[in-house]
Residue, then its C-alpha position, 0 to 999 in steps of 0.5 A: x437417070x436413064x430408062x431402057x426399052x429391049x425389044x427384037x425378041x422373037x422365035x427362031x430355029x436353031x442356027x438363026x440369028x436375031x439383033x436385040x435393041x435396047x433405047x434409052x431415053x432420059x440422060x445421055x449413054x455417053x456416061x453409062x456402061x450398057x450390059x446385056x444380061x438373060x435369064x432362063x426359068x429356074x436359072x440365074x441372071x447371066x451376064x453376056x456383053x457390055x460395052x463401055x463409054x467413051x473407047x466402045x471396048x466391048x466384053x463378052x462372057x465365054x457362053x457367047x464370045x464369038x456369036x454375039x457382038x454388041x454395039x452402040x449409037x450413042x446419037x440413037x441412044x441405042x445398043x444392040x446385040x447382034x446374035x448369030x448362030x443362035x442355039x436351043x440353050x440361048x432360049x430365055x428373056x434377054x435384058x440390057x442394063x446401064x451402070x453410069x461408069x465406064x468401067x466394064x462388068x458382067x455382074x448384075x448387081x453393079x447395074x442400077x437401071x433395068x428394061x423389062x426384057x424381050x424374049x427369045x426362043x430357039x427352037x425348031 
């Protein structure tokens, strides 16, 4: 099992950037396929980027390619999710997610372990 802990949330003005930071701790992300997902109020959960072991090919949906760029330190036991560029509809809680295959995906429901979310607003 592994358990996720997001945070660098925060508000910024439109055109900002922020990096998010998901820790693991338990098992080794050697094994996991780690995605960042968000939601916003009244939206469903919105799959953005994954990164899959052991190559760290990175996927990335349409709404962030270019903007966000998603990494990995497997000694840390860290991803983050580097956001530039940020814009008011990138405003809601950002969550990152394991699913233990190397093998990408940007569905919520092939996940199997959650952290609690950061928040991130854009606004001026």
């Amino acid at each position: 099992q592994v358990q996720l802990v997001e945070s660098g949330g925060d508000l910024v003005q439109p055109g900002g950037s922020l990096r998010l930071s998901c820790a693991a701790s338990g098992d080794t992300l050697k094994s996991y396929t780690i995605g960042w997902f968000r939601q916003a109020p009244g939206k469903e959960r919105e799959g953005l980027s994954c990164i899959t072991p052991p190559t760290t090919a990175e996927y990335y949906a349409d709404s962030v390619k270019g903007r966000f760029a998603i990494s990995r330190d497997n000694a840390k036991k860290t991803v983050y999710l580097q956001m530039d560029n940020l814009k008011s509809d990138d405003t809601a809680i950002y969550y990152c997610a394991a699913r233990k295959s190397w093998t990408s995906s940007l569905q919520a429901k092939s996940y199997d372990y959650w952290g609690q979310g950061t928040q991130v607003t854009v606004s001026s």
